[in-house]
N, C-alpha and C positions, 0 to 999 in steps of 0.2 A: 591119362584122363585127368589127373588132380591138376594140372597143371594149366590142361586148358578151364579147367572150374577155378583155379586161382585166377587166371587171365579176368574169365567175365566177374566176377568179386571185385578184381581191380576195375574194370574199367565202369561199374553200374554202379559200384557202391561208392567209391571212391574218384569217380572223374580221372583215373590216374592210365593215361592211354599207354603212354612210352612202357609203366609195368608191366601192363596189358597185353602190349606187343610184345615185350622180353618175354613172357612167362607164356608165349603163344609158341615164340618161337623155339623155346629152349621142347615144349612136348612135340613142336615136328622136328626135333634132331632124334628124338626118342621113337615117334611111328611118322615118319615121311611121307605114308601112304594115305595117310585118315583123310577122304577127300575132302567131307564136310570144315575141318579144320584149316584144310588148307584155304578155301574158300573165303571162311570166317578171319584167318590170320591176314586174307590178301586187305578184305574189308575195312579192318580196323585198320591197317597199316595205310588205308587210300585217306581216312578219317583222318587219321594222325600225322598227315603229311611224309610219311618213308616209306613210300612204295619201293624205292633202290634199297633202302635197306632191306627191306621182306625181300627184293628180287636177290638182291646178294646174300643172303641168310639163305634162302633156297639151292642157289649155284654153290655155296660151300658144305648144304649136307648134298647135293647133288658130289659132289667131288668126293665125297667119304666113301658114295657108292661101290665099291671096287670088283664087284662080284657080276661075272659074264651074266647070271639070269637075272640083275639090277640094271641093263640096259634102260628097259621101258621108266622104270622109276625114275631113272635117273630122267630120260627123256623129259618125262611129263615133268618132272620139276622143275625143269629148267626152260623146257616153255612156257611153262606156268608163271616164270620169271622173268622173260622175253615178254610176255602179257601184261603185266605188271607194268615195266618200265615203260613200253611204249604205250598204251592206254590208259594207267592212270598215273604216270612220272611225264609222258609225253619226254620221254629218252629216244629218239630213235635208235642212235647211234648204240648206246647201251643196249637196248632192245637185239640190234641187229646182231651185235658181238652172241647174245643170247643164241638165238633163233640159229647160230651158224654153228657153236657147239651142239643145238640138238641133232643138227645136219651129220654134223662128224663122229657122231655117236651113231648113224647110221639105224637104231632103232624106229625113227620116224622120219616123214620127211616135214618140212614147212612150206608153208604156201605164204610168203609174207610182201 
């Protein structure tokens, strides 16, 4: 939690977005689940022009996932990053690599 309250410090008090985003992204390697944050990290990262970066920050805690009942987590991150790059990176191609890892993760499927 201090971390995403460093984030908004940096980014309201100081203008400082790229902080902003570091210090977003370092507390979803900490809880990956926090949906709200994930939300809030995809937002500032659309602001700040690195939507591929949030979507690549997500795919490598997504990869750290190793444990059979982080299926789903892992899924939803990396859609969530498949999301990202094509909607507001306008990646498809990136997107698509995305979206084909949740596939093969087998936890969900995509409709893309």
């Amino acid at each position: 939690r201090v971390l995403f309250d460093q984030a908004t410090l940096l980014e309201r008090g100081k203008g400082d977005l790229e902080g902003a985003l570091a210090a977003r992204i370092a507390g979803l390697e900490i809880t990956p689940d926090a949906r709200q944050e994930l939300d809030a990290t995809r937002a500032l990262a659309k602001r700040a022009g690195a939507s591929l970066r949030f979507a690549s920050a997500l795919e490598q805690i997504a990869d750290k996932l190793r444990r059979k009942e982080d299926a789903m987590l892992a899924s939803d991150l990396l859609f969530r990053a498949g999301a990202a790059a094509e909607e507001d990176a306008e990646d498809l191609g990136r997107a698509t690599e995305l979206y084909q890892r949740v596939e093969t993760l087998g936890a969900r499927s995509v409709d893309a």
